[in-house]
C-alpha positions as CSV (number, residue, x, y, z in Angstrom):
1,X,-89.4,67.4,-10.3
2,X,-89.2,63.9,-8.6
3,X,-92.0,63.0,-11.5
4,X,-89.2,63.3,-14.5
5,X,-86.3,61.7,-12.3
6,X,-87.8,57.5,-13.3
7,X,-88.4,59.3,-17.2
8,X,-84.8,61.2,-17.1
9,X,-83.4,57.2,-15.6
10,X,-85.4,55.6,-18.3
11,X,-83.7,57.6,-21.2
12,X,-80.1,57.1,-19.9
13,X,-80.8,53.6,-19.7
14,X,-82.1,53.6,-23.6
15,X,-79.4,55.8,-24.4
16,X,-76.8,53.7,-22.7
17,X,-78.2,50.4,-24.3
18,X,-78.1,52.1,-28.0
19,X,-74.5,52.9,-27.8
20,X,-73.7,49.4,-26.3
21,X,-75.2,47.5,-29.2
22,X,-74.2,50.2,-31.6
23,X,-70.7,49.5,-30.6
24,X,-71.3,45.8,-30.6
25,X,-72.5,45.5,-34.0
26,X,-70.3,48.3,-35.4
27,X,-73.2,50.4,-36.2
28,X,-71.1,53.8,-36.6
29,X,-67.5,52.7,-37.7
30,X,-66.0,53.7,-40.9
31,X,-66.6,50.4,-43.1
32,X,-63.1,49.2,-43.9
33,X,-62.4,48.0,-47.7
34,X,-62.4,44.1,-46.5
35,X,-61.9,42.8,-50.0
36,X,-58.1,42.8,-49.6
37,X,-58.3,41.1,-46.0
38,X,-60.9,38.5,-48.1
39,X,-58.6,38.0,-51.1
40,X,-55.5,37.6,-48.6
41,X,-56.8,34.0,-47.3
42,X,-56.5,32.9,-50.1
43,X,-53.0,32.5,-50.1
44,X,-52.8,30.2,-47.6
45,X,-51.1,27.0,-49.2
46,X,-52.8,23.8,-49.6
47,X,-49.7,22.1,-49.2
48,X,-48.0,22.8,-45.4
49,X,-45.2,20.7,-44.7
50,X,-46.1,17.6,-44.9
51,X,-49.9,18.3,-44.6
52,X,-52.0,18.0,-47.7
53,X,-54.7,20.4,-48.0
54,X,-58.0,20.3,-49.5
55,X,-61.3,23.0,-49.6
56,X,-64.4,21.9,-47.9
57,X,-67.3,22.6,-50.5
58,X,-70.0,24.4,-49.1
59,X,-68.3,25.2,-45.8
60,X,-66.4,28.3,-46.3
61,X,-69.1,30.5,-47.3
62,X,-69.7,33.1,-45.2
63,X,-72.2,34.1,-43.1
64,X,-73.6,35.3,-39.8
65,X,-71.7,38.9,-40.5
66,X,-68.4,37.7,-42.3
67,X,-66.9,39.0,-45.0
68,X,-65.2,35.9,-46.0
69,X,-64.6,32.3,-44.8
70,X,-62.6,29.4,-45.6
71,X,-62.9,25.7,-44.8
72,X,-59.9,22.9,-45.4
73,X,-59.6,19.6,-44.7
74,X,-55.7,19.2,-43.8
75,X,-54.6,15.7,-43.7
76,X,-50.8,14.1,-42.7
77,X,-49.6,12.2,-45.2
78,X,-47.7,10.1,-43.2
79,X,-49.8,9.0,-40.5
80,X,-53.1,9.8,-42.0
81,X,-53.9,12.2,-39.0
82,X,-56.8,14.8,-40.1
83,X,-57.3,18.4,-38.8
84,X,-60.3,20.3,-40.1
85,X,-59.6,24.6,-40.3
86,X,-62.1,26.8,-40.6
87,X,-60.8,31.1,-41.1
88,X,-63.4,33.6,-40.7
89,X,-62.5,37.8,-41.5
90,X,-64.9,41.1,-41.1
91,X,-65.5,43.7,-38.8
92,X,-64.8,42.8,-35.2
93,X,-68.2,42.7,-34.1
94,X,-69.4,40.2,-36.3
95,X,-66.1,38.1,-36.4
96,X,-65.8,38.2,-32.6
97,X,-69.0,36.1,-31.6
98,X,-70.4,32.9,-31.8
99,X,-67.4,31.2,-30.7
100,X,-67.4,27.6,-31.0
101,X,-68.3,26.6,-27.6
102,X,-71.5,28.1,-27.6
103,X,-72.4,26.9,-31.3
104,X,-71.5,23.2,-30.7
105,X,-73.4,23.6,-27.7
106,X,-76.3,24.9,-28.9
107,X,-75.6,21.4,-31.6
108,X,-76.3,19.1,-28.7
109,X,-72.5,18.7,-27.7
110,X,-71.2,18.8,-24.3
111,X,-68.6,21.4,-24.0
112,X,-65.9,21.4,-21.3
113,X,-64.7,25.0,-20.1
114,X,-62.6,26.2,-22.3
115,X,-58.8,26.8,-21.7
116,X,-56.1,28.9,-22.8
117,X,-53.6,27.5,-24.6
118,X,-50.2,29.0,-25.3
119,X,-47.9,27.5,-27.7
120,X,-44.6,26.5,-26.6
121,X,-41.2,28.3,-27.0
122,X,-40.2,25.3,-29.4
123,X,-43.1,26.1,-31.4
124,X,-42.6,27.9,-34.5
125,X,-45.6,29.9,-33.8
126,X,-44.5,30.7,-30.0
127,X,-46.5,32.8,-27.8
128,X,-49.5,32.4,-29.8
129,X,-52.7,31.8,-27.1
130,X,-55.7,29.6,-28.1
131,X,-58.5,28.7,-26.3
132,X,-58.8,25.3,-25.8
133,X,-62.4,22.5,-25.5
134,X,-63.3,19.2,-25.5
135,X,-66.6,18.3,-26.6
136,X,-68.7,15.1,-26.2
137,X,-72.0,14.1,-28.5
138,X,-74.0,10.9,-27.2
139,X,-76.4,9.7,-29.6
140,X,-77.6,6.4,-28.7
141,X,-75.1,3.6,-29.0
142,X,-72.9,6.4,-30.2
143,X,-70.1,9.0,-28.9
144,X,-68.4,11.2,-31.3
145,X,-65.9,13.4,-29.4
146,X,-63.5,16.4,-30.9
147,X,-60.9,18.9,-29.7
148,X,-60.5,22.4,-31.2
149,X,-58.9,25.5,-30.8
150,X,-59.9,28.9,-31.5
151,X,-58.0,32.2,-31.4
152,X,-58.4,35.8,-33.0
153,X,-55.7,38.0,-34.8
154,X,-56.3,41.8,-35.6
155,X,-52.8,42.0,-37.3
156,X,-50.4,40.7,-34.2
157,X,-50.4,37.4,-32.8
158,X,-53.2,35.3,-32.4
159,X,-54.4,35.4,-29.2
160,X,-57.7,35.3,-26.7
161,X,-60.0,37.5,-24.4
162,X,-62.6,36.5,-22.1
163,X,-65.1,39.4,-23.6
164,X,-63.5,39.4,-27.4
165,X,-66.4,42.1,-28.5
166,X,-64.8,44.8,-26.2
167,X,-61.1,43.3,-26.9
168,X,-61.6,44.1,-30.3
169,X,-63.6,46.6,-30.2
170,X,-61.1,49.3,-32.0
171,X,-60.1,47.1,-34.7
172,X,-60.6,47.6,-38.6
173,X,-60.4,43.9,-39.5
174,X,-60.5,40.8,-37.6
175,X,-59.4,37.6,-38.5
176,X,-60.7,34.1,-36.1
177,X,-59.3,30.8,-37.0
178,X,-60.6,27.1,-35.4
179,X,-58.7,23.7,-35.9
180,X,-60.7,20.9,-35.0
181,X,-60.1,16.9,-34.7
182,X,-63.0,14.8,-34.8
183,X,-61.5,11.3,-32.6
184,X,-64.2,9.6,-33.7
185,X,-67.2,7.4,-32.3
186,X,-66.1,6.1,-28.9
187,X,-62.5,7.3,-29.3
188,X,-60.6,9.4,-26.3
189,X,-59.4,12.9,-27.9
190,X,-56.5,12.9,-25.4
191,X,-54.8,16.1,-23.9
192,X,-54.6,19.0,-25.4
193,X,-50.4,19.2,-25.4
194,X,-50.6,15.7,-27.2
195,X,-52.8,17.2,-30.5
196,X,-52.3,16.8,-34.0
197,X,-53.8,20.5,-34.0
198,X,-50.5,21.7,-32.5
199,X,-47.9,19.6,-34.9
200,X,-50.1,21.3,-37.8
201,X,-49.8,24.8,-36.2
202,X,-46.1,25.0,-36.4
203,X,-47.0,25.3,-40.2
204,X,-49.7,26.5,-40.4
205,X,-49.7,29.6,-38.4
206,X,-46.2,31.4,-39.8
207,X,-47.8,30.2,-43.3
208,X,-50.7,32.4,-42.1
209,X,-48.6,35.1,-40.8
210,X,-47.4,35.1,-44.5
211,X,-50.8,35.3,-46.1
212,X,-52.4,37.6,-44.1
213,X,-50.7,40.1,-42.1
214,X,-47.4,40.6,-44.6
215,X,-47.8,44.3,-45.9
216,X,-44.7,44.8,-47.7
């Protein structure tokens, strides 16, 4: 009997393992039709206030698990100010990894603990909660240093968790949305209450809300 006790351990522990990555990668869940949430993106406006939009060739294809992606370039016409957006959808497992952090990392950037970030009442988009970074690229004679914001939104308000797989684990669809500045070589991003991310937000995100979560 105390022979088959290590075998019986060993096959909870494969069982156990199984149905932790089966829930991670959404191995049994009843495949959604994602060509609505897809299509939806779409009609996000290029034009945001006083933002001018344009698509990002070759950068809102998906991949890594997405269903659909979309890249813009979002520029102030005013000052001239540019915030890059990138809007990822699929199933929650494949939508809720590879967070930016850990991909700018792994792209030789230096990556600051991330932050939450939640918009103020004045916003238009308040009680929206981003996570927040400031990363740093040395490169000889060079320094190239960003900001962004990430967040994810399963039909709600966009919001954060510390372990997103098991946030959204129950999810049908899954949208995740960065907005980066790029400060430029030797240039100070500055705090993260002082961002052109956040002035662009106040459009951007109801505009979203719109687009994407409007079922009527």
């Amino acid at each position: 009997m105390r022979r088959l006790l290590p075998v019986a351990a060993a096959v909870v522990v494969l069982l156990f393992s199984g149905l932790v990555h089966g829930v991670w990668t959404d191995r049994w869940a009843a495949a959604p039709d994602l060509n609505e949430a897809v299509a939806r993106m779409d009609a996000l406006p290029l034009q945001l206030g006083d933002w001018e939009g344009e698509a990002l060739p070759g950068k809102g294809r998906p991949n890594g698990g997405l269903a659909g992606a979309l890249a813009r370039r979002y520029v102030h016409r005013a000052s001239g100010r540019a915030v890059t957006v990138f809007l990822g959808c699929g199933r929650p497992g494949p939508v809720s990894i590879h967070t930016p952090d850990v991909c700018y990392a792994a792209s030789g950037f230096e990556v600051d603990t991330p932050k939450e970030f939640l918009l103020p009442n004045d916003s238009a988009a308040r009680g929206a909660i981003f996570y927040t970074s400031r990363l740093v690229k040395t490169k000889a004679a060079d320094k190239t240093e960003l900001r962004i914001f990430w967040s994810w939104n399963a039909g709600g308000k966009w919001q954060v968790a510390e372990n997103p797989r098991f946030a959204f684990v129950r999810e049908q669809v899954l949208y995740k949305l960065y907005l980066l500045r790029e400060a430029g070589t030797g240039a100070n991003p500055g705090p993260a209450d002082a961002e052109p991310c956040l002035e662009l937000m106040n459009v951007l995100l109801p505009a979203l809300d719109r687009a994407l979560m409007d079922r009527s």
